[in-house]
C-alpha positions in Angstrom: 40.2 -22.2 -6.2 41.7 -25.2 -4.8 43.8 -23.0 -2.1 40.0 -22.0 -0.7 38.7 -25.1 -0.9 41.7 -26.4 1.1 40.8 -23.4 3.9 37.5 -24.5 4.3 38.6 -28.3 4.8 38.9 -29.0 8.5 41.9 -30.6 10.1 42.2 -34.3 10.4 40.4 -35.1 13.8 37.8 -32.2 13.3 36.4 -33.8 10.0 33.4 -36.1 11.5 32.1 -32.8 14.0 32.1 -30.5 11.5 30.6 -33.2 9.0 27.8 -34.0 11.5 27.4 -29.8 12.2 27.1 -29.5 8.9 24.2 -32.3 8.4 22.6 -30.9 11.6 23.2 -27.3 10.0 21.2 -28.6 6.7 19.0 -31.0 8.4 17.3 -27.7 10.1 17.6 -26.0 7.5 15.0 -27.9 5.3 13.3 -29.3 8.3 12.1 -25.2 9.0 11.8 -24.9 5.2 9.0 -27.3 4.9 7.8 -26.9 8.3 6.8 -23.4 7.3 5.5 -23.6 4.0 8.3 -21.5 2.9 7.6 -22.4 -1.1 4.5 -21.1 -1.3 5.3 -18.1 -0.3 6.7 -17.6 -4.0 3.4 -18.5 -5.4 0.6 -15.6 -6.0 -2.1 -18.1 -4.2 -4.4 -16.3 -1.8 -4.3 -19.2 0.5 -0.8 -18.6 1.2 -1.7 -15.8 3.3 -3.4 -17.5 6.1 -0.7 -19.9 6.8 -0.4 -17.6 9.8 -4.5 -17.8 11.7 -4.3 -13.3 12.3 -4.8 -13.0 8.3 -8.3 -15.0 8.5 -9.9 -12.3 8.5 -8.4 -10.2 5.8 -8.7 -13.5 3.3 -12.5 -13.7 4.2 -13.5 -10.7 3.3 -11.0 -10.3 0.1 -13.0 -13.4 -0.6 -16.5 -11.5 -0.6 -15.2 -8.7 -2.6 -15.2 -7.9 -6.1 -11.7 -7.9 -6.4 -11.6 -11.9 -5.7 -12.6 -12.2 -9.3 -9.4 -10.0 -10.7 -6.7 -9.6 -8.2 -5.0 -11.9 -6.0 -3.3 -10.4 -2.4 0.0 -9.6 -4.6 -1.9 -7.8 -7.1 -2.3 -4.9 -4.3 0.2 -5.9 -1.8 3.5 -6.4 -4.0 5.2 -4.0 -6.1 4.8 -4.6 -9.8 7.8 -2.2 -11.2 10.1 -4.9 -11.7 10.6 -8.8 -10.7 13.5 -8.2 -8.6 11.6 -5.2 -6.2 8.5 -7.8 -6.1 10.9 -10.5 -4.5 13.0 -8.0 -2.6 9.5 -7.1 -0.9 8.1 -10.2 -0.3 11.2 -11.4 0.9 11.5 -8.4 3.5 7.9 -8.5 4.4 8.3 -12.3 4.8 11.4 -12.5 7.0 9.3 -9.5 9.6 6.0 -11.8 9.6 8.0 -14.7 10.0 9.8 -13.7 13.3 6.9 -11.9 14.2 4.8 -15.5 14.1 8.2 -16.9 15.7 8.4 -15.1 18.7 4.6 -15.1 19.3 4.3 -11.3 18.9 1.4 -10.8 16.3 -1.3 -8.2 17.3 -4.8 -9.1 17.3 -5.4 -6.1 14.9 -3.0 -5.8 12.2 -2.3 -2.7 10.5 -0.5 -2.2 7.0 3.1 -0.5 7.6 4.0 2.6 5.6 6.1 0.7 3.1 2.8 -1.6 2.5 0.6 1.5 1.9 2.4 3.3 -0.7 2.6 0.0 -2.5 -1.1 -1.0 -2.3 -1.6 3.1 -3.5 0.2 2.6 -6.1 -1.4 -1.0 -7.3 -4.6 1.0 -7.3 -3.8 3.4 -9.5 -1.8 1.3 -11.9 -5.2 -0.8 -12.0 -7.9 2.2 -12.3 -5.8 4.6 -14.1 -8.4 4.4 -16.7 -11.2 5.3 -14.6 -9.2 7.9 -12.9 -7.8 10.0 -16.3 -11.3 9.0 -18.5 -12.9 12.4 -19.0 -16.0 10.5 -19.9 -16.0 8.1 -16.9 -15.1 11.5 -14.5 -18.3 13.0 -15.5 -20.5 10.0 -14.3 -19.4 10.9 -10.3 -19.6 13.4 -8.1 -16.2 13.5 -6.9 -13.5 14.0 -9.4 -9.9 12.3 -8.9 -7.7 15.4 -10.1 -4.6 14.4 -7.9 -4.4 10.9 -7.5 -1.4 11.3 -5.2 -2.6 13.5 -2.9 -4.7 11.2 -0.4 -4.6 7.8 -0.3 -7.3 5.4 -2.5 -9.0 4.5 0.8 -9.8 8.0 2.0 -12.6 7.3 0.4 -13.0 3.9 -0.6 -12.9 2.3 3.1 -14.8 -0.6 2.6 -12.4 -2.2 -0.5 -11.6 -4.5 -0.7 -11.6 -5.8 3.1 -14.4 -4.6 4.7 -14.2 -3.4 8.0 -11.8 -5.9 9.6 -10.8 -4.6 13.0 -10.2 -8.0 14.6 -10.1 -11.7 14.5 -13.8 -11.4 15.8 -14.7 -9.4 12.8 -15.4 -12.8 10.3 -16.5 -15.1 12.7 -18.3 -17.3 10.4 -15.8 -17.5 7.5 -15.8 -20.7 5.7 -11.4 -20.9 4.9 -9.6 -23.5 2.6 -7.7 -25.9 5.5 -4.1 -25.6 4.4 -2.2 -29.2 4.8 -1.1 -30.5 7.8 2.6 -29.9 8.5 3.2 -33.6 9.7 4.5 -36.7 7.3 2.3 -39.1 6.4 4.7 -41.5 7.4 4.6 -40.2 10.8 0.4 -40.8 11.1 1.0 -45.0 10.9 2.6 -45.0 13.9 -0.5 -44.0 16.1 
C-alpha cells in the first residue's frame, strides 16, 4: 500500500501544481454536480424530468393522465428486475441526455430509443398482468390480449399515458412546478 501511495506522490517541486490541479479537478467536479441537479436524478420525483425544457411536454400530459395517481416516470421508464439494472439504466440514459443537453443537440420531437421501449413494455405488463391473464376481466372487451409480447402495449393504447405529444407546441398552456434556480443565494446580495 504504502509503495502505491508513494507512486502517486509527485516529486518535490511538482507538489503545489498538481495540488492546485487537483483542487481545480474537484472544484469542477462538484461545481457541474450541483450546477446540474445531478442528485435528483436518483430520486423517483417526476419533476426531475424537466430539468431539461424538451420534456415539458411529456410531464404535462403524464400530469393529466390517470397514471399521475399510481406511477411515477420510473415506474414505466426504469427497469424494475433488480436495483443494480435500475441504476445501470438511469445512469446510461442519464450520461446520453446529459451530453445531448451539453452539446445543444436535443430534437424538438423526442422519440423513446429501442432500449426505452422494451422497458416501458415490459413495466406495462408487470403492472396489468392482472387484467391481461383475468379470464373474467378478458370477457368484458372486445379485443383479447392472448400474446402480450407480440405488439407493443401502445399499438393500441396510443393515447397513455402522454397524449399525443409530437412537439414542444403540443402543451402550450401547461402550468409546470419551477425547479430552483441554479445560482447561490449568496451570489443574489451582490446585485
Amino acid at each position: 500500500m504504502n509503495n502505491i501511495l508513494e507512486f502517486l506522490k509527485p516529486p518535490g517541486k511538482w507538489k503545489i501544481p498538481a495540488l492546485i490541479i487537483t483542487g481545480i479537478i474537484i472544484g469542477l467536479t462538484v461545481f457541474i454536480l450541483y450546477i446540474s441537479n445531478a442528485v435528483s436524478y436518483l430520486s423517483e420525483k417526476p419533476e426531475t424530468c424537466i430539468n431539461c425544457h424538451v420534456m415539458v411536454p411529456q410531464y404535462s400530459t403524464w400530469g393529466h393522465s390517470s397514471h399521475r395517481e399510481v406511477a411515477t416516470c420510473n415506474d414505466c421508464h426504469v427497469p424494475h428486475n433488480n436495483t443494480a439494472n435500475k441504476y445501470f439504466f438511469k445512469a446510461k440514459d442519464g450520461l446520453r441526455h446529459a451530453t445531448i443537453f451539453t452539446l445543444r443537440k436535443e430534437p424538438q420531437v423526442i422519440f423513446i430509443k429501442d432500449a426505452g421501449k422494451k422497458v416501458v413494455h415490459d413495466n406495462c405488463i408487470r403492472c396489468h398482468s392482472r387484467l391481461l391473464t383475468d379470464s373474467k376481466l378478458g370477457t368484458q372487451t372486445k379485443f383479447k390480449h392472448y400474446d402480450k409480447t407480440e405488439r407493443e402495449c401502445w399499438d393500441c393504447h396510443r393515447e397513455v399515458p402522454h397524449g399525443r405529444v409530437n412537439s414542444l407546441s403540443s402543451s402550450p398552456y401547461a402550468r409546470i412546478p419551477v425547479n430552483s434556480p441554479k445560482i447561490p443565494e449568496w451570489l443574489n446580495n451582490y446585485k
